[in-house]
C-alpha positions as CSV (number, residue, x, y, z in Angstrom):
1,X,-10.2,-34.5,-66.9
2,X,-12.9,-34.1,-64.1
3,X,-16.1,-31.5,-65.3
4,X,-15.1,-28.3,-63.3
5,X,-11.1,-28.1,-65.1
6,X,-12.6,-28.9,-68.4
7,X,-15.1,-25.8,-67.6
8,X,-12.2,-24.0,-66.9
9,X,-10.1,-24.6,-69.6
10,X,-13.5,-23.9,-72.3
11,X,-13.6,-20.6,-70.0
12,X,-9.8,-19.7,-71.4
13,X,-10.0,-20.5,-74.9
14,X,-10.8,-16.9,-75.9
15,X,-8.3,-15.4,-73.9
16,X,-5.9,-18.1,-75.7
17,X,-6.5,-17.5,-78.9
18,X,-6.6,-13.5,-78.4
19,X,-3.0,-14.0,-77.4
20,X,-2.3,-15.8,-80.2
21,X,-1.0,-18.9,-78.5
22,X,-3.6,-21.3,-80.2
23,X,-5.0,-20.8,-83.5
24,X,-9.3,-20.7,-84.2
25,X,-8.9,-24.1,-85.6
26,X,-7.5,-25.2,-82.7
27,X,-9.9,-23.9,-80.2
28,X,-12.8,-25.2,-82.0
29,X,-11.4,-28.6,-82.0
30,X,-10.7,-28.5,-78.2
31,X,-14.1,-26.8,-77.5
32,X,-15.5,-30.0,-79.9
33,X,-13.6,-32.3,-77.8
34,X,-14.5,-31.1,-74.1
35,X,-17.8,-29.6,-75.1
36,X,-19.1,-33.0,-76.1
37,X,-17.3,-35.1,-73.6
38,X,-18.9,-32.6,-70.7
39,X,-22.7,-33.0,-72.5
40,X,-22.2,-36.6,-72.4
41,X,-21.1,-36.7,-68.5
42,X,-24.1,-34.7,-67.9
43,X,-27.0,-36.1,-69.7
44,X,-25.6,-39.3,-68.0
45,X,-25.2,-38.4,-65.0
46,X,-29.1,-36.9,-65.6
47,X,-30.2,-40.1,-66.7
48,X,-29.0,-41.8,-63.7
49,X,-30.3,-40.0,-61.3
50,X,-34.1,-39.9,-63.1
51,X,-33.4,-43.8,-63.1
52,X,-32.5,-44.1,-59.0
53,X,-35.8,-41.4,-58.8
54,X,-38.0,-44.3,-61.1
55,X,-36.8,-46.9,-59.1
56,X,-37.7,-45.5,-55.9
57,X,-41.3,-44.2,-56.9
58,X,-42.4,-47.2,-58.7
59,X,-41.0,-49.2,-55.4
60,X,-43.1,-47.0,-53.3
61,X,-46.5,-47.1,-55.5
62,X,-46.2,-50.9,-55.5
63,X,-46.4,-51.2,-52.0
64,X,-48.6,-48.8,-51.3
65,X,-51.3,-50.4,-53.9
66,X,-50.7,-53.9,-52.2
67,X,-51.3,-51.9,-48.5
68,X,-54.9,-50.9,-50.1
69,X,-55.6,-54.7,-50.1
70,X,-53.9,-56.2,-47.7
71,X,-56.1,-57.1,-45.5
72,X,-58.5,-58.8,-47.9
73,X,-55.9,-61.5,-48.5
74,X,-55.4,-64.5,-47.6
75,X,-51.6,-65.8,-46.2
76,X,-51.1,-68.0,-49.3
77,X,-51.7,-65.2,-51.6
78,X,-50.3,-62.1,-48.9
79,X,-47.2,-64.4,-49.0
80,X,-46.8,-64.8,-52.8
81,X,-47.8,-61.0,-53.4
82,X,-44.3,-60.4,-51.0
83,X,-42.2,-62.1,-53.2
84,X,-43.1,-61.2,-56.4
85,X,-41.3,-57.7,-56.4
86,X,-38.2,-59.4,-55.3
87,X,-38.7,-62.1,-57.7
88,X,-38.9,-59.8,-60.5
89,X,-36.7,-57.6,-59.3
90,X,-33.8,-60.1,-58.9
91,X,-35.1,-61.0,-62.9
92,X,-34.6,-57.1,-63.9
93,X,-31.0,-57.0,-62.1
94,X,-29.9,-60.4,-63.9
95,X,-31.0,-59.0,-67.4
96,X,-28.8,-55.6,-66.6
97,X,-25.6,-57.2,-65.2
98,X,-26.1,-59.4,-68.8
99,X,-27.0,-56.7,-71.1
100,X,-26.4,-52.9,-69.7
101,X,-24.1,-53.9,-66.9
102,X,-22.1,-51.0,-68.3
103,X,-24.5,-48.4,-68.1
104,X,-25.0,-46.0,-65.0
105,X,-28.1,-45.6,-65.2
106,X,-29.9,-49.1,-65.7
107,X,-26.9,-50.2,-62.9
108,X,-28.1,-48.0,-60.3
109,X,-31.7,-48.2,-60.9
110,X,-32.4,-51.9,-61.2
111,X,-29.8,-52.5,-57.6
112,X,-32.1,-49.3,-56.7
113,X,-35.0,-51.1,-57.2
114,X,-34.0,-54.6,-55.6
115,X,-33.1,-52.8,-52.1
116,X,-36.7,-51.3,-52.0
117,X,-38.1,-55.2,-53.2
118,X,-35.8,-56.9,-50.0
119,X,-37.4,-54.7,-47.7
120,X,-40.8,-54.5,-48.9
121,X,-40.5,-58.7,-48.5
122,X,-39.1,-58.5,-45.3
123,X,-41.7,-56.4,-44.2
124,X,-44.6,-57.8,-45.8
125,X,-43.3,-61.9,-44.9
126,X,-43.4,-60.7,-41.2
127,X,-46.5,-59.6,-41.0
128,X,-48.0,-62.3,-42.6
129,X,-46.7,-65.1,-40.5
130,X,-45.5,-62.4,-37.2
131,X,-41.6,-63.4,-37.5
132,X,-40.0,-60.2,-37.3
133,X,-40.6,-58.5,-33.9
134,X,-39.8,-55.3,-33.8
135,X,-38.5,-52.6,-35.9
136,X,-34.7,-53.4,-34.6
137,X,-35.0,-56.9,-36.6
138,X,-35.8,-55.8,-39.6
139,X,-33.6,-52.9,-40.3
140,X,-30.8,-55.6,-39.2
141,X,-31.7,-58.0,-41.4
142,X,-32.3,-55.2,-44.2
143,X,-28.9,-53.8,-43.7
144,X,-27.1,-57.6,-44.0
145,X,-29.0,-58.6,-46.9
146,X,-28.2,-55.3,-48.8
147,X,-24.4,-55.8,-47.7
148,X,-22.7,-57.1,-50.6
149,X,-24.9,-55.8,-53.4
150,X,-23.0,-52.3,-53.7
151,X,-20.3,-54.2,-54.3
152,X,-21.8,-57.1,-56.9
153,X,-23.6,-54.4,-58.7
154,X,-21.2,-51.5,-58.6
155,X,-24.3,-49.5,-57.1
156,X,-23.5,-46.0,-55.2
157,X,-27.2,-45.7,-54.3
158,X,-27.9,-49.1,-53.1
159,X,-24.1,-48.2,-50.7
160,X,-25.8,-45.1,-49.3
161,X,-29.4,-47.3,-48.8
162,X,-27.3,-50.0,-46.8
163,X,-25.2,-47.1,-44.8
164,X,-28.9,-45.3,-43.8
165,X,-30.2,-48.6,-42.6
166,X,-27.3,-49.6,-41.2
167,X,-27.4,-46.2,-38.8
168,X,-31.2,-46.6,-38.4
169,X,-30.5,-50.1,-36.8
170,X,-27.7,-48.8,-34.6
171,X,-30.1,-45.8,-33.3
172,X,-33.0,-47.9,-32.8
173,X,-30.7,-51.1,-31.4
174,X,-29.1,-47.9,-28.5
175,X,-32.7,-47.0,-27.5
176,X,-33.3,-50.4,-26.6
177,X,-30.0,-51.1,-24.8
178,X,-28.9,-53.5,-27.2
179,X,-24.8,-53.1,-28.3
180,X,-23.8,-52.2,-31.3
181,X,-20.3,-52.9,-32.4
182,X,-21.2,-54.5,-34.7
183,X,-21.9,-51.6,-36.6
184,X,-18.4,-50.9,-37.4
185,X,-17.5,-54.5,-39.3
186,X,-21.2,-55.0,-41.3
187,X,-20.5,-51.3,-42.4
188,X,-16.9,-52.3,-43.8
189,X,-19.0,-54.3,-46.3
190,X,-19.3,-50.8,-48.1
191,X,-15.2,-50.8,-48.5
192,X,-15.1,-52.8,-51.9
193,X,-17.7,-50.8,-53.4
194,X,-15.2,-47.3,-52.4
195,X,-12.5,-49.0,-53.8
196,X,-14.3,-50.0,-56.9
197,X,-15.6,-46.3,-57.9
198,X,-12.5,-44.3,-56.7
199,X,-9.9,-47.0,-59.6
200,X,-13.1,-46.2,-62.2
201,X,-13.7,-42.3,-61.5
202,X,-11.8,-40.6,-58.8
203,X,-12.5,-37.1,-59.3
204,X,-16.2,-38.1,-60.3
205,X,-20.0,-37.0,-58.8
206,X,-19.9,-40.4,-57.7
207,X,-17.2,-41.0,-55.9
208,X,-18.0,-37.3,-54.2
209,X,-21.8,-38.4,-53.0
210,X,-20.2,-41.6,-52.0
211,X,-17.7,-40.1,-49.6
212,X,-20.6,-37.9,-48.3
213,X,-22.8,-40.9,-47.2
214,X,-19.4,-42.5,-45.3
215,X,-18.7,-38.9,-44.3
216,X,-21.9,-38.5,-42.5
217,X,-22.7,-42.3,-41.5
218,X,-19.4,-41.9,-39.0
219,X,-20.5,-38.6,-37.7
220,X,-24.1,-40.5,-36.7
221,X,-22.2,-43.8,-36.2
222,X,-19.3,-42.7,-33.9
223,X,-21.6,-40.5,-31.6
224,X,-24.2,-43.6,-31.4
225,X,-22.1,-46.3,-30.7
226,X,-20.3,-44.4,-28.0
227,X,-21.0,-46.3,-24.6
228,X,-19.7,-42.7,-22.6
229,X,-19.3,-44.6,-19.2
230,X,-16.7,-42.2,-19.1
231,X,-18.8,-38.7,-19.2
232,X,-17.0,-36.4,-21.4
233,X,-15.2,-38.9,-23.8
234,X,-16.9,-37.8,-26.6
235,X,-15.5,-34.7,-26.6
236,X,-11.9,-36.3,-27.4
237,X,-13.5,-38.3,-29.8
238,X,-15.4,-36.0,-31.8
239,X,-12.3,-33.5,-32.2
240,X,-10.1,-36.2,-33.5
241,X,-12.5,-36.9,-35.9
242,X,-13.5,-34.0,-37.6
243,X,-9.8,-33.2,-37.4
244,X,-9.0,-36.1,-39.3
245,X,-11.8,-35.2,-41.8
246,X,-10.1,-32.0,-42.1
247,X,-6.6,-33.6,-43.0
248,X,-7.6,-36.4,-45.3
249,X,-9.8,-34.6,-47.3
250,X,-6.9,-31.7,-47.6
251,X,-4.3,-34.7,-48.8
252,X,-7.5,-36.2,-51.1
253,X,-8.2,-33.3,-53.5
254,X,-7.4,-31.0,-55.7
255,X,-7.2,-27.3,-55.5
256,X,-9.4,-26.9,-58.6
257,X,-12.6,-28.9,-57.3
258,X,-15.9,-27.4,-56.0
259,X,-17.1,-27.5,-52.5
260,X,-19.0,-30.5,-53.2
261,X,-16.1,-32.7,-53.9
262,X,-14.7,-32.4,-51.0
263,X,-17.3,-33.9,-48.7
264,X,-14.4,-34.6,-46.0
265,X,-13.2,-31.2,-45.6
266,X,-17.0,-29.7,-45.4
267,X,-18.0,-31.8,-43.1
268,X,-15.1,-32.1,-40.7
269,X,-15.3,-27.8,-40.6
270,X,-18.6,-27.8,-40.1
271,X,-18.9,-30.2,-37.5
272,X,-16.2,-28.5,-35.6
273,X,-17.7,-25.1,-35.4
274,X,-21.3,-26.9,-34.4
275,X,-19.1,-29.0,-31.4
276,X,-17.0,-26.2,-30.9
277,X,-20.0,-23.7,-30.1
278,X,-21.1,-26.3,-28.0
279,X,-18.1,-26.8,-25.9
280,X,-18.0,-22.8,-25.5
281,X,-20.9,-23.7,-23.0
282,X,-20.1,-24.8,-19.6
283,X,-22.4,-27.4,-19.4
284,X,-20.3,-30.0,-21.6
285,X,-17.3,-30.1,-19.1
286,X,-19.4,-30.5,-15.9
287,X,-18.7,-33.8,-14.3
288,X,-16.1,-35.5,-17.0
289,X,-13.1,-37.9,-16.7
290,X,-12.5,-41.0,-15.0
291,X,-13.0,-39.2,-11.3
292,X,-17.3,-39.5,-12.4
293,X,-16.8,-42.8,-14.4
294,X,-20.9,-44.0,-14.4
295,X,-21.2,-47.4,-12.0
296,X,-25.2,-47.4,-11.1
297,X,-25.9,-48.0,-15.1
298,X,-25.4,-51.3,-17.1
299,X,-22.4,-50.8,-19.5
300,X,-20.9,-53.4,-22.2
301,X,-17.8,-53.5,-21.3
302,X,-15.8,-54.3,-24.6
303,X,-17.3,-51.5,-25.9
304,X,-16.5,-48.8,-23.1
305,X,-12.8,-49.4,-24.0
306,X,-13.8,-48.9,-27.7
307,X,-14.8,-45.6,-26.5
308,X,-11.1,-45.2,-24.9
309,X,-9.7,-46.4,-28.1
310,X,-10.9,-43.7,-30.1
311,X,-10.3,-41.2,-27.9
312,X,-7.0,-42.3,-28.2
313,X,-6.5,-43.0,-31.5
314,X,-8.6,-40.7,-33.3
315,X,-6.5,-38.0,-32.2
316,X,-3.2,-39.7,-32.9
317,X,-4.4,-40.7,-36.2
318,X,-4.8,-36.5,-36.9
319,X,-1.9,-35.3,-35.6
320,X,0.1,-37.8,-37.7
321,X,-1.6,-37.1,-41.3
322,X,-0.8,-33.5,-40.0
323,X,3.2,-34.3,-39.5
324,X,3.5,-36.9,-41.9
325,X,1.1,-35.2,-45.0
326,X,0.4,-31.4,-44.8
327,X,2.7,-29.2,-45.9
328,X,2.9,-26.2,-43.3
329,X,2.5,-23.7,-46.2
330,X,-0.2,-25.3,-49.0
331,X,-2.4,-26.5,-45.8
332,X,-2.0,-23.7,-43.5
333,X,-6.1,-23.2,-43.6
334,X,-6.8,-26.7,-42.8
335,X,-3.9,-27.1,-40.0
336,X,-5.9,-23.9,-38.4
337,X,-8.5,-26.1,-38.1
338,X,-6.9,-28.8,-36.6
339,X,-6.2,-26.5,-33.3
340,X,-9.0,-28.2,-31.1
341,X,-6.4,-31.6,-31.2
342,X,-3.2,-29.8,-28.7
343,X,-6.4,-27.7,-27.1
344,X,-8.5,-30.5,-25.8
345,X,-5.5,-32.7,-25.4
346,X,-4.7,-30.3,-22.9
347,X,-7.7,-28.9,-21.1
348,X,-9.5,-31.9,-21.1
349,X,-7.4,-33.4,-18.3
350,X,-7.0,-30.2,-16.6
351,X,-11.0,-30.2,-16.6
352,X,-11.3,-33.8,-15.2
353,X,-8.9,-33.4,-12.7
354,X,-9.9,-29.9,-11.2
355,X,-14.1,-30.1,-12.4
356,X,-13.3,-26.2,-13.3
357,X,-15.7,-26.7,-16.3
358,X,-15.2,-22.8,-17.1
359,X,-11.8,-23.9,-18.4
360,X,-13.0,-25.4,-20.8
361,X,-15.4,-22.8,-21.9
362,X,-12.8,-20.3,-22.4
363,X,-10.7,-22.0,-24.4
364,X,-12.9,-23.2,-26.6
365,X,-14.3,-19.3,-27.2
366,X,-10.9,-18.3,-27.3
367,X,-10.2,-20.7,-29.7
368,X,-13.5,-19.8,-31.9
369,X,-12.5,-16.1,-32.2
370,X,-9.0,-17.0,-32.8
371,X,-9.5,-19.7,-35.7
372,X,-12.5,-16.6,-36.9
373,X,-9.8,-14.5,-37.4
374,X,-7.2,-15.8,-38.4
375,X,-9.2,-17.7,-41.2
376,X,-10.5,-14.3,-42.5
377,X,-6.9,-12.9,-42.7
378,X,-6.1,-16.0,-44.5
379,X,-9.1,-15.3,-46.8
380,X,-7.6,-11.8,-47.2
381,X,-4.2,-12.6,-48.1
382,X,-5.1,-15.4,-50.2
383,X,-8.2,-13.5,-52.0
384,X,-10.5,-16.1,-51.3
385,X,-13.8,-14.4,-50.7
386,X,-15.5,-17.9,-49.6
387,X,-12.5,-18.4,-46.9
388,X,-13.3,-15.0,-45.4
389,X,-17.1,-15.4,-45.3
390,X,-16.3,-18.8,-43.5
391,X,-13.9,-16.5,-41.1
392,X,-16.6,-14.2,-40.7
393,X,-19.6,-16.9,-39.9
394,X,-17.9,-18.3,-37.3
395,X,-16.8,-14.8,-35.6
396,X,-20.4,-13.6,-36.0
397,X,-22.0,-16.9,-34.6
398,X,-20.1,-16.9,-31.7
399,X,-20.6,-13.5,-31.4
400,X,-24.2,-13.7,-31.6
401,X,-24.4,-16.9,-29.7
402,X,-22.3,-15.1,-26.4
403,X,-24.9,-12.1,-26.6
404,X,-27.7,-14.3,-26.6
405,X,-26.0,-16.0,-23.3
406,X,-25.2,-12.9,-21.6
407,X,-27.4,-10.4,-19.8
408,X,-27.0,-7.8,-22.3
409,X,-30.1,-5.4,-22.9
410,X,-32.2,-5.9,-26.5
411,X,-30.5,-2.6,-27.4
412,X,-26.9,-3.5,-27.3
413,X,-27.6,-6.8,-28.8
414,X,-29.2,-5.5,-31.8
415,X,-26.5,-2.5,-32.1
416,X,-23.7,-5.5,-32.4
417,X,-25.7,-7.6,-34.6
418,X,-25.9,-4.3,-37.3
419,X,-22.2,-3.8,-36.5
420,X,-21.6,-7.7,-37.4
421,X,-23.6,-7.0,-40.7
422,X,-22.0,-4.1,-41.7
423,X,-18.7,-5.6,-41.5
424,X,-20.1,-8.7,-43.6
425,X,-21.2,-6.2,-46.5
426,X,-18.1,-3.8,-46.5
427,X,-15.8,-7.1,-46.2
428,X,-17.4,-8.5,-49.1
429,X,-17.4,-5.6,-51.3
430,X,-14.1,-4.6,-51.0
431,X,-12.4,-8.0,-51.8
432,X,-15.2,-8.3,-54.3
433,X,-13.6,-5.1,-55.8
434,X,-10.2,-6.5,-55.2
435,X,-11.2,-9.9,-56.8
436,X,-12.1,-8.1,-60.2
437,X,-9.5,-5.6,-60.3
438,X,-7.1,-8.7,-59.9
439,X,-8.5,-10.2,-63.2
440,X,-8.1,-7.1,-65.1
441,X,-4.7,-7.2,-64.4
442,X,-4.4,-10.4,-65.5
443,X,-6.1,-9.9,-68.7
């Protein structure tokens, strides 16, 4: 039973045995039960995180005492100071996977503690004997050499490490003109490692911070290894996605789980209303489709129809979890926010063909206002206070956003802003009132 039902259920146990339908005896055996299993989750998970924490400081002051020196050292001795730390590291990681392989904590800081030691000998080898080159190198060397560990030693920090070099290399490798497909296949190292934590803990912190790091590594990873000699393309891409964020993190969790287990859904809603906002601009649809396709630039060309592909898949890919998965009436909320997919699949081509880029800037500010809305009625009807604020954020950004864009004097603008507010504060309270009288009721 994950933590937040099993504070749930703690939370009824006097309204239970008030009713009579357990006994005292009862309840203090389940609070016994549940209170000690929930301790023991937490110190754990405590203990685990202070041990990453360790890992990484003692990492840090290592290098930074051997920096101090450094260039008082000969190459013999610069070369052996560089791989010691690994050395001893690898030492430390052999004695865990013997001895407290099956501990969290000693796991994740000693794999912790070996991805700092790879790249402080990386690093410190290539300036010694000037192998490395450039930063580009190393960060793709890092990332390959940290590859299968997340798997071999079951480590959810050393994952997100490998996925935050990974996308460092790929940013750095696009400044220099350099392609980067090959981001996609070295990241898909991280797949055993998923499957590994989600058959061990599901519904667990770990398995929640995990799907944040792949959550935001695509975000960064599709918008950098986009070749856009199609302008525009993005725009497809980017909706799929974040609509197919939306979807399979509705069909992944449960009702009962907190915000932050359910990485998916946050981010796919939240990078909608950032791209949407941006797309209520007209500068976004100037100039797109295949009538501007880019010819005086140097393109790779496998990977401009990689850009086509996801265009063209991503979007699929949503509207068939939406069919196939979502039921109209438990997902209504997230199939409101999967609107942008029959929009843009729409206007996009109308945009292309017609370069009437104010097309596109209506809809997506009618579509804004429209999703606003209708997610706070949904809030309303379903008493969800955090689903109305949601409505209401997006409805007042745009709002605020459009008057910052218009011509309107300081006046006016500051008039609607304390109208926007108001309506925050009397929303709020009244459901608020609502929310309580409800579980009096119930009571």
């Amino acid at each position: 039973m994950g933590h937040l039902s099993i504070r749930w259920l703690l939370s009824e146990l006097p309204n239970l045995e008030k009713d009579g339908v357990i006994d005292g005896a009862a309840a203090a055996r389940i609070r016994a039960h549940y209170g000690e299993s929930a301790a023991f989750s937490s110190s754990r998970l405590a203990v685990a995180v202070f041990a990453v924490f360790g890992a990484l400081l003692i990492g840090s002051g290592v290098i930074l005492l051997v920096a101090h020196n450094w260039e008082h050292l000969g190459r013999g001795t610069r070369a052996a100071i560089s791989m010691t730390p690994l050395l001893v590291s690898q030492i430390f990681v052999g004695w865990v996977v013997l001895k407290r392989f099956g501990s969290t904590a000693w796991r994740e800081g000693s794999a912790t503690l070996l991805a700092l030691a790879v790249a402080a000998a990386l690093a410190l080898v290539d300036q010694t004997y000037h192998t490395g080159g450039d930063l580009e190198s190393f960060l793709w060397r890092w990332a390959l050499l940290l590859a299968p560990l997340p798997w071999l030693l079951n480590s959810t920090a050393v994952a997100m490490i490998f996925l935050a070099a990974l996308t460092w290399w790929a940013g750095a490798a696009k400044v220099e003109g350099s392609e980067v497909l090959w981001l996609w296949p070295v990241a898909a190292a991280v797949v055993p490692h998923v499957i590994q934590v989600l058959r061990s803990d599901r519904r667990g912190l770990r398995a929640a911070n995990l799907q944040w790091a792949i959550a935001l590594f695509v975000c960064v990873a599709a918008g950098v290894s986009l070749e856009n000699r199609v302008p525009g393309l993005w725009i497809v891409v980017y909706v799929g996605l974040f609509a197919l964020m939306i979807t399979l993190g509705a069909v992944n969790r449960r009702d009962e789980e907190g915000l932050w287990r359910r990485p998916l859904e946050a981010v796919g809603i939240t990078g909608s209303v950032v791209l949407w906002l941006i797309l209520s601009f007209d500068e976004p649809w100037r100039h797109i489709g295949w009538q501007h396709v880019r010819t005086t630039e140097s393109f790779h060309e496998v990977a401009s129809w990689v850009d086509v592909l996801l265009a063209v898949g991503l979007p699929l890919a949503a509207i068939a979890v939406m069919a196939l998965l979502l039921d109209r009436r438990r997902h209504r909320f997230q199939l409101l926010w999967c609107l942008s997919v029959p929009l843009v699949a729409v206007v996009w081509p109308v945009v292309a063909a017609t370069d009437s880029e104010w097309i596109g800037a209506v809809a997506l500010n009618l579509l804004l206002f429209g999703v606003g809305i209708a997610t706070i009625g949904t809030g309303l009807k379903t008493q969800s206070l955090a689903t109305v604020n949601l409505g209401m954020v997006v409805v007042a950004t745009l709002v605020v956003v459009r008057f910052f864009d218009s011509g309107f004097g300081f006046i006016l603008k500051g008039l609607a802003f304390i109208l926007v507010g108001i309506g925050f504060l009397v929303t709020n309270f009244v459901l608020s009132r609502r929310l309580r009288a409800t579980v009096v009721e119930d009571r």
